[in-house]
N, C-alpha and C positions, 0 to 999 in steps of 0.2 A: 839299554834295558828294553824300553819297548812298552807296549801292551797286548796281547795279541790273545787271538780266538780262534778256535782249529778250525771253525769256515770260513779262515782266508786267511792265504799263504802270503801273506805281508801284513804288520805290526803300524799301533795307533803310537807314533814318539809325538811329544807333548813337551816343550819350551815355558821357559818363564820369563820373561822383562822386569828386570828388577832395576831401580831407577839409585842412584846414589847409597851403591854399595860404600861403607866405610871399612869393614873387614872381609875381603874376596873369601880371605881361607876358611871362615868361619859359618859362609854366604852359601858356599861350594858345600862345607860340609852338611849344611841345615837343608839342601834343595835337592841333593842327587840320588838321594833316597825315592822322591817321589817323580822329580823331570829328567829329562835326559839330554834337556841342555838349558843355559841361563843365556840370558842376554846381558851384559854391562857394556857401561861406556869405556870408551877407552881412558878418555880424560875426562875431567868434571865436566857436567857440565854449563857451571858458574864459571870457570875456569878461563876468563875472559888474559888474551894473550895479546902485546901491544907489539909493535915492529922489535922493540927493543927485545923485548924476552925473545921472540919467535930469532931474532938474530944471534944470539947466543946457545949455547951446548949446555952453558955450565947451570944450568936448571932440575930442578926436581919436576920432569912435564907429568909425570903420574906415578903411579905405585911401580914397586919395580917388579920385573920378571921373574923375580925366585922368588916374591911373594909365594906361588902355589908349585905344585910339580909341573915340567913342560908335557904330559900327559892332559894333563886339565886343559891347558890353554888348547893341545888338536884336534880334541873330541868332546868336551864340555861346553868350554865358552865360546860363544859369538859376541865379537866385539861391534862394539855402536860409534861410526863415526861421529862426531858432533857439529850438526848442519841445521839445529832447530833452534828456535827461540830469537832467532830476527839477527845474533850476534853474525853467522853466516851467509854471508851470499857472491856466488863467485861470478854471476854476473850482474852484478850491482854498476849503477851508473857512475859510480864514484871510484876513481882507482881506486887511492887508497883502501878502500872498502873488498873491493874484489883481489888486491893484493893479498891482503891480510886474509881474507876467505882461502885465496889458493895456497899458501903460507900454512895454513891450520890445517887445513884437508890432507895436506903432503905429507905435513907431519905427524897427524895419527895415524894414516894411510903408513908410511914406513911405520913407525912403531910396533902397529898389529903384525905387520908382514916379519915385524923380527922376533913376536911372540908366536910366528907358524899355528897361526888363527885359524881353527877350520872352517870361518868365515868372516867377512867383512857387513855389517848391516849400515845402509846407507839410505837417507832419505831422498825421496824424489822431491825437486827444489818446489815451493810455493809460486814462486814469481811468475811471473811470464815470459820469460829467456831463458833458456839453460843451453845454448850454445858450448859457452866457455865450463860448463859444468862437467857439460859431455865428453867435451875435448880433454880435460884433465882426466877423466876414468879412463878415457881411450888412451889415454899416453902409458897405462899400465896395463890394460887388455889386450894391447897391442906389441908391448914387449915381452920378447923371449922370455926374460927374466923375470918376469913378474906374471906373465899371461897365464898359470896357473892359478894365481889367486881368487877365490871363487868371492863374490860381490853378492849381497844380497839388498835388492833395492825396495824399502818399505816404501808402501803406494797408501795415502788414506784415498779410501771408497765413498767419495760424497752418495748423499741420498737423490742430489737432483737430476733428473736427465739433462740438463745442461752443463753442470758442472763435474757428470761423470764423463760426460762426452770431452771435453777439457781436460779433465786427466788422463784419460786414454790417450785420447791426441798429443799428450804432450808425451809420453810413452812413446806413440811410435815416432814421436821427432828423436827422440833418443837415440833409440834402434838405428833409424836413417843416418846419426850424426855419427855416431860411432862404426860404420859399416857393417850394420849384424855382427858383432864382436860379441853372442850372448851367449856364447858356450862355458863365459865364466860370470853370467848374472844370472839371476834366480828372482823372484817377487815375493814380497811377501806381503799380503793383502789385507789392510786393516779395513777391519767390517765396523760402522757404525752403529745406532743403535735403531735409524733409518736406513735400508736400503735401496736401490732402485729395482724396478721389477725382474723379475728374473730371468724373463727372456734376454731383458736386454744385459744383462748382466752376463748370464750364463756366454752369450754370443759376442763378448769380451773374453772373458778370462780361461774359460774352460783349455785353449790350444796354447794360450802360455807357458812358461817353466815357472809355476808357483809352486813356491818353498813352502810357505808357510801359509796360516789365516791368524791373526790376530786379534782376539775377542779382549777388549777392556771388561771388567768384571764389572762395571757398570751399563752391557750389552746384556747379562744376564735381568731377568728377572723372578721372581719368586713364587713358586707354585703354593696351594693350600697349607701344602706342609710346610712349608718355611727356609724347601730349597731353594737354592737356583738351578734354573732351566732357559731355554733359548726358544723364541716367538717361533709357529712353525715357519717363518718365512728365514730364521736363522738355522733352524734346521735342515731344511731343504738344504742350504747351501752347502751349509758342511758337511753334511751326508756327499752333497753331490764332490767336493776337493776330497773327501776321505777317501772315493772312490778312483780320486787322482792320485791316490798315496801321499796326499800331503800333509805334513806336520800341522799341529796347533801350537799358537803362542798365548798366554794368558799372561796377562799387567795387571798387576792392582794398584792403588791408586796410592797404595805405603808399602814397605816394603815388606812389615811385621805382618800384613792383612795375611788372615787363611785361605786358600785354596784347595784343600781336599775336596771341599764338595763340589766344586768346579770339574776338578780332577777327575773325579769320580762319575759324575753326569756325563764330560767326556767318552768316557770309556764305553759307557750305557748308548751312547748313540754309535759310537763304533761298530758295538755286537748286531747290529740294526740298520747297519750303512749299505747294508747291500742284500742279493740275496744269489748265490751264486751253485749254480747246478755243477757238474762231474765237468763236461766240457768246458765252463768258463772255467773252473781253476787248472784246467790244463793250457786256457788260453790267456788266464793274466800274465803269467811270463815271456808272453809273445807279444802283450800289448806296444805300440810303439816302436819296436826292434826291427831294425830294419835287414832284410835280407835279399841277398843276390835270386835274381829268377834262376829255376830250374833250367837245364841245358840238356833233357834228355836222351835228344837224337844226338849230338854232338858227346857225350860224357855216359857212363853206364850208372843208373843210378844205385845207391848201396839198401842193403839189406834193411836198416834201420829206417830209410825214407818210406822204402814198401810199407813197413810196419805202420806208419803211421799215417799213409791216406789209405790203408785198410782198416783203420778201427775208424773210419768214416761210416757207417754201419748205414746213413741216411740214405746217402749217395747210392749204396750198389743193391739199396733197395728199389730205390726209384728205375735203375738200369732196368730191374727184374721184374718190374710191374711192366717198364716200358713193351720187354722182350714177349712177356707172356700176354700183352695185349696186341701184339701183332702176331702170335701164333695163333690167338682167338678167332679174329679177324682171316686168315691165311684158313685155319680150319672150317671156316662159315660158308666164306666167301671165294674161296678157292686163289684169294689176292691179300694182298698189304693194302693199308688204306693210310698209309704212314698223315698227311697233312688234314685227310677231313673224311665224315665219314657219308659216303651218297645215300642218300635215304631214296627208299626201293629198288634198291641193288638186289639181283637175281642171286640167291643162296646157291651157290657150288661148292657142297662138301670135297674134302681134299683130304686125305688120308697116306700121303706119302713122308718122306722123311726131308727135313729142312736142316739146308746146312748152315750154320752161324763160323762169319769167321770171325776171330777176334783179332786185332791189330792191336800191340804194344800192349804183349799179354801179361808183362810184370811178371809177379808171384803166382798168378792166376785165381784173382777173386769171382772174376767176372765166368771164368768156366763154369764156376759153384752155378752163379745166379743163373746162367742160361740154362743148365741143366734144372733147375729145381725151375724155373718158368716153363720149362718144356713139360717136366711131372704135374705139376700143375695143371696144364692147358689138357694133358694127353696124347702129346704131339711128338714125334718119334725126332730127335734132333740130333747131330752130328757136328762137333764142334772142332776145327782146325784154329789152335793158337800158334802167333807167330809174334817172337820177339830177335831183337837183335843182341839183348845183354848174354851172354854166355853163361855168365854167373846166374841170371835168371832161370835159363833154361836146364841148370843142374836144380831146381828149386821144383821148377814143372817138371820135368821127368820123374824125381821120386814122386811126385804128388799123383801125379797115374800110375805108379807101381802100388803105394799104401790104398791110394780108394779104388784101385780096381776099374780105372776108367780108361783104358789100353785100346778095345772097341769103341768108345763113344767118343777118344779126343783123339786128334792127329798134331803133331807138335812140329812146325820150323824154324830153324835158328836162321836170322839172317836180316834185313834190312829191307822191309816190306816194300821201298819203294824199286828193289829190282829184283825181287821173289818173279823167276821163272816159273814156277811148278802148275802144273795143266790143273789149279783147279779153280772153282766157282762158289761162292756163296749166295745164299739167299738174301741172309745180313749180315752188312758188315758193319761190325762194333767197334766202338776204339773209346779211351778216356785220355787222350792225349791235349786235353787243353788245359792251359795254364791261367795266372789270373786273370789276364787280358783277356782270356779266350784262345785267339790265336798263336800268344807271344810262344807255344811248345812244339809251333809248326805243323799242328795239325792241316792245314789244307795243302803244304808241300807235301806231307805225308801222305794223305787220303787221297789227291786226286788221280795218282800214277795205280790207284788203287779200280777205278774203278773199270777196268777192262776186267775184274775179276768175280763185277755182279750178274748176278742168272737174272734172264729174262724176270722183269717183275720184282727184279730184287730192291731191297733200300737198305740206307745208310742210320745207324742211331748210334751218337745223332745226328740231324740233319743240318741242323741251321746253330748257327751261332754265333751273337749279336756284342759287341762289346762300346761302352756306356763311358761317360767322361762325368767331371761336375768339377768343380772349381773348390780349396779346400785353404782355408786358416789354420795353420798350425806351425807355431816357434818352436815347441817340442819337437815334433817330427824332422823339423827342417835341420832344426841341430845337429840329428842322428847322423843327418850325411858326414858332416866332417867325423863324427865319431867312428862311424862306418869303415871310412875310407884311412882313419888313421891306424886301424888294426891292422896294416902292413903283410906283407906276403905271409906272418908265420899266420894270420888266420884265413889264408888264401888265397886275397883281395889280391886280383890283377895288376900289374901296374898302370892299365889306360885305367880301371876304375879310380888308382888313388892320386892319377893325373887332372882327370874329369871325373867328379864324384857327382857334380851335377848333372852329368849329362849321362844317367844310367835311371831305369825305371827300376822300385826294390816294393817286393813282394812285404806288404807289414801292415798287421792288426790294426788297422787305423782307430784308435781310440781318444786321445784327445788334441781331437781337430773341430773346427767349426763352420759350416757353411757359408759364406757371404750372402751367395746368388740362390737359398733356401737349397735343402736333399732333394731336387728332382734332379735326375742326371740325364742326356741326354745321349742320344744314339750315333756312333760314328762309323765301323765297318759292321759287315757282316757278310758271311762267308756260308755256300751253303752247298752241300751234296745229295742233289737231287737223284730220287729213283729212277731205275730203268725207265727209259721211254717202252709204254708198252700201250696207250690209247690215243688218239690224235688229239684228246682234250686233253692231256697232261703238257705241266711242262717241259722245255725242248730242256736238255742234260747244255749245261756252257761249256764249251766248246775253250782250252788252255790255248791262249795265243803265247806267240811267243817270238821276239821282236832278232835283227839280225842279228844278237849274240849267242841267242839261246837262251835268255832269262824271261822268264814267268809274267809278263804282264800282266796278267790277269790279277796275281797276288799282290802288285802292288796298288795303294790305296791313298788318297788322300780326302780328307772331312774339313771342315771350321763350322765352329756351333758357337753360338751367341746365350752368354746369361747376362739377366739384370742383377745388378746390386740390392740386394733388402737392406741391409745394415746400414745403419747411419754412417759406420765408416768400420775397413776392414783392412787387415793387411795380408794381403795374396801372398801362397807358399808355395803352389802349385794345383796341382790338380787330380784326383781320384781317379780310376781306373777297375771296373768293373765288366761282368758279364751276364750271359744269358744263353742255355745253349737245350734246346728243343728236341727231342729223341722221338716220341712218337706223338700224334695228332697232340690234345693236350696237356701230356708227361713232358714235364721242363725241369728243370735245377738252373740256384740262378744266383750270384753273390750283389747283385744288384737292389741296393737299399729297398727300395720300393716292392721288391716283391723276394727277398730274401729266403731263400730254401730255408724253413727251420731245424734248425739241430744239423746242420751241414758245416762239416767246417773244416775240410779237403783243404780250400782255397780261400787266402786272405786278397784284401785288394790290392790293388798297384798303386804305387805314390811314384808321381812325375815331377822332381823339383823342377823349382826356378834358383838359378844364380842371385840374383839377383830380387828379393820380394817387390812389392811394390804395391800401395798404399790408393782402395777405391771407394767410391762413397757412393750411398747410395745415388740409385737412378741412373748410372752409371753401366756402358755394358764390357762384360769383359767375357775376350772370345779367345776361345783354345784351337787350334790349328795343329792338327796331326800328320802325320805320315808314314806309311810302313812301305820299305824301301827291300829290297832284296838284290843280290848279285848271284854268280855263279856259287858262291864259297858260303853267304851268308845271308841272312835277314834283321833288318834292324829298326826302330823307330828315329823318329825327329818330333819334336816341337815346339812349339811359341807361345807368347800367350801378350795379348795387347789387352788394352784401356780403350776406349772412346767414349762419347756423351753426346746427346742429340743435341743440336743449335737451336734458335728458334725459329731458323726455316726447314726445320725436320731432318737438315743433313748429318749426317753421322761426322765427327772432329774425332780425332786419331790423339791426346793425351799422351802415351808411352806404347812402347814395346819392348818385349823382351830380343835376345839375339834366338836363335834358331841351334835349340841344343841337341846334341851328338851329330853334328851332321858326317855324313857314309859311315858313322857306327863309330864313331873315336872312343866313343868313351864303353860303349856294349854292343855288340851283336850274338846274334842267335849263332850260330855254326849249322849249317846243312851239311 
């Protein structure tokens, strides 16, 4: 059913926790009118079961399965393990105790698994060990046969910063004990009627897979008029998991208590959870989905991709500010002044015609801009596009027949980096970088480019820098095996669904969380400097290239150092951003800190780890990159360690990761 509001393309479902149903059918009928799913236990839970009973068959353990239709039991109800009230604990210091725990757990665990429960709700343990707890969920996460069944593990949210820190921690022993096996657990977060502050809070839970939130109706309290409402510090919250697409669960404290106006307040903060412009709801379906990097020079891109980094309207405006502030400059000054501008520089007006080439011309949006920067400026301009898609170039050819642009564009099909044809530009243009920046081989492309600049010419853009930062997020990390299990029919290579880890994947990073705080830090950067044309400029680099023939110059290695803020986090990998510089200071940038607005061409890169791994603050943990190339390909590598300072200031090494994709097993770019 749902609740939903036409500014935004995803629905408010809303749950009930109904404690000591006596008629389910009855239960079902009175609550699916208003929720769109219940919680009941599987078995009582008074329902106290001795060795004796737990050893026999011949028992009534609960209601039977044709009580309702088996409809209800795969989209209605979530069943409730029974693991509370002191009768359970499976690692109890007393066998008997933990027999009987593991005894009970097995057997509503099968039961629900025979009414094909569209979920399982289980309590995270109170005690201080859950070892044996873990190992018992793990023995069905981890089977074939079972590892479908989706688990949803209720977390209470103490109010203290020490005893939230406690239950976190005992969460990610979990995770550790069962080896990231949480492709079939979920959270579902009971909010008290104290909570901890919200940083610290949010910098928990936000990169989880939470199901649900859990509000007791006595977490409500009552406004003037005599409803119930939620403190604004319970608002915040829920506003902010609404935002995660997450469900509400509401308990009363009987089972006969009303909840319409719970329901109903609900809803009210739904229509109000967010506030989302034309571009985010083209981007909440991209939120978290992870995607293979483009392969442009290797693969011809299709019609529909065009389509859609041209309604980037930001982007190819910035190009055309860029373009028309260096025909300003070119017109004044008789020069490009591409990185800074000389103050008292001799005016040499220039009235001749400037040639723009554009490189990996697509659809040709960028002809548009250059022309309309050129009307702009006044400045008489002559545009050669060159692409190597075939299928593009039947797209550019009508597009100079309809607008008549036959004299102002010259068109070559072919693969820029062995375009013989005797000519020259002033500037040469290109949009050939990916989220990394370089991962779409813009500087293998460009540099073979530049025997084709005129005295004085430049490159836009020039420079461009790409950014690292370290990232929390269980959701994200899940996607890889999801990713990698949609098999050849939706593409996926077989080294990808070999090493799903060891591939960088373009995706809306949304709910992730920083350990080491959102400053990212800087690791290549790659730059196509203009014609040498003053003795104060500088010298163009010079492509070495070692006794095979391969690129030296383009290959790269960085290690950057963050500190841990969070009290304690558990590492997924690490973010992947850019920044790329087109004229003096005209930039576009997917880089948090100075993020292009309303740009949204390029999502970031997510760099898994196989393996997460668990840092606390003070703590530093350091990313190690590499960008590798051969005759055939271009590829990354990385790592990522742990260390902590001693008290004689020396750095102790904690963990590391192994060194993923190495020579591209699991992705490479194609040259």
């Amino acid at each position: 059913m749902g609740f939903r509001v036409k500014d935004f393309p995803y629905e408010l479902r809303v749950g009930r926790d109904i404690n000591c149903v006596s008629h389910l059918q009855a239960t079902i009928a009175d609550q699916e009118t208003d929720f769109d799913f219940i919680l009941v236990d599987v078995c009582h839970a008074m329902n106290f079961r001795t060795q004796k009973t737990l050893e026999t068959r011949d028992i009534a353990l609960t209601r039977a399965d044709t009580c309702i239709r088996s409809g209800y039991w795969q989209d209605f109800v979530l069943t409730k393990i029974n693991t509370q009230g002191g009768l359970v604990d499976c690692d109890s210091r007393h066998e008997h105790v933990r027999l009987r725990s593991e005894a009970i757990i097995t057997q509503e665990i099968n039961f629900a698994m025979h009414l094909s429960v569209h979920a399982l709700v289980i309590d995270l343990p109170q005690g201080p060990r859950i070892e044996n707890f873990a190992r018992l969920l793990a023995s069905y996460l981890m089977n074939v046969h079972t590892s479908a069944t989706r688990f949803l593990m209720r977390i209470d949210l103490p109010a203290s910063f020490e005893d939230a820190e406690a239950t976190y921690e005992k969460y990610l022993e979990f995770k550790q004990l069962t080896g990231h096996c949480c492709k079939s657990v979920q959270i579902i977060l009971v909010l008290q009627e104290d909570l901890p502050s919200w940083e610290h809070f949010q910098s928990r839970w936000i990169g989880e897979k939470v199901h649900s939130l859990q509000l007791d109706t006595n977490v409500f309290i009552s406004n003037k008029n005599g409803f119930p409402v939620l403190s604004k510090r319970h608002q915040e919250t829920v506003r902010a998991f609404m935002r995660q697409q997450c469900r509400i669960i509401v308990k009363t404290r009987h089972p006969n208590d009303k909840t319409d106006d719970h329901y109903n307040y609900l809803c009210h903060l739904f229509k109000t959870h967010d506030k989302l412009d034309e571009d985010d709801r083209i981007e909440v379906n991209y939120r978290n989905y992870l995607q293979s990097p483009l392969q442009p020079l290797a693969d011809n891109l299709e019609s529909a991709t065009y389509e859609v980094f041209e309604n980037d309207k930001i982007k190819y405006d910035i190009y055309e500010n860029s373009i028309y502030k260096a025909l300003m400059d070119k017109k004044k000054y008789g020069r490009f002044l591409q990185t800074k501008v000389v103050e008292g520089l001799e005016e040499k007006p220039f009235d001749g015609e400037v040639t723009v080439m554009y490189f990996g011309a697509g659809r040709g949006p960028l002809i548009r801009k250059a022309l309309k920067a050129a009307e702009k400026a006044d400045v008489k301009v002559k545009v050669i596009a060159l692409d190597k898609n075939p299928n593009a170039i039947v797209t550019l050819r009508n597009m100079l027949i309809e607008e008549n642009l036959g004299d102002r564009v010259t068109l070559f099909a072919g693969d820029m980096r062995h375009l013989s044809a005797d000519v020259k530009g002033d500037i040469l243009m290109s949009e050939l970088l990916g989220s990394f920046g370089d991962n779409e081989l813009s500087p293998e492309c460009l540099n073979p480019t530049a025997k084709f600049l005129k005295e004085g010419g430049i490159f836009v853009p020039y420079s461009y820098t790409n950014y690292v930062v370290p990232l929390s997020s269980q959701i994200i990390w899940n996607e890889v095996n999801v990713y990698a299990s949609q098999g050849l029919q939706a593409r996926v290579p077989i080294s990808q669904q070999l090493y799903p880890f060891e591939l960088p994947y373009v995706v809306r990073i949304f709910s992730a969380t920083h350990p080491c705080g959102e400053t990212t830090k800087e690791v290549f950067t790659f730059r196509h400097l203009p014609y040498i044309q003053d003795e104060d400029q500088e010298m163009k680099v010079e492509v070495k290239r070692d006794g095979q023939g391969e690129s030296t110059s383009m290959k790269k290695y960085d290690r950057v150092e963050f500190t841990v803020e969070q009290e304690q986090a558990e590492i997924h990998g690490f973010g992947g951003y850019f920044t790329a510089e087109l004229y003096q200071e005209i930039f576009y940038s997917t880089n948090p800190a100075q993020h292009t607005p309303g740009m949204h061409s390029w999502f970031p890169m997510y760099f898994p780890i196989k393996e997460p791994f668990l840092a606390r603050k003070g703590q530093q943990v350091h990313i190690a990159i590499w960008r590798n190339n051969s005759h055939a390909k271009v590829w990354y590598e990385w790592a990522m360690s742990l260390t902590e300072k001693t008290p004689e200031g020396a750095s102790k090494l904690i963990m590391t990761t192994h060194i993923h994709n190495i020579n591209g097993r699991g992705f490479s770019i194609g040259l």
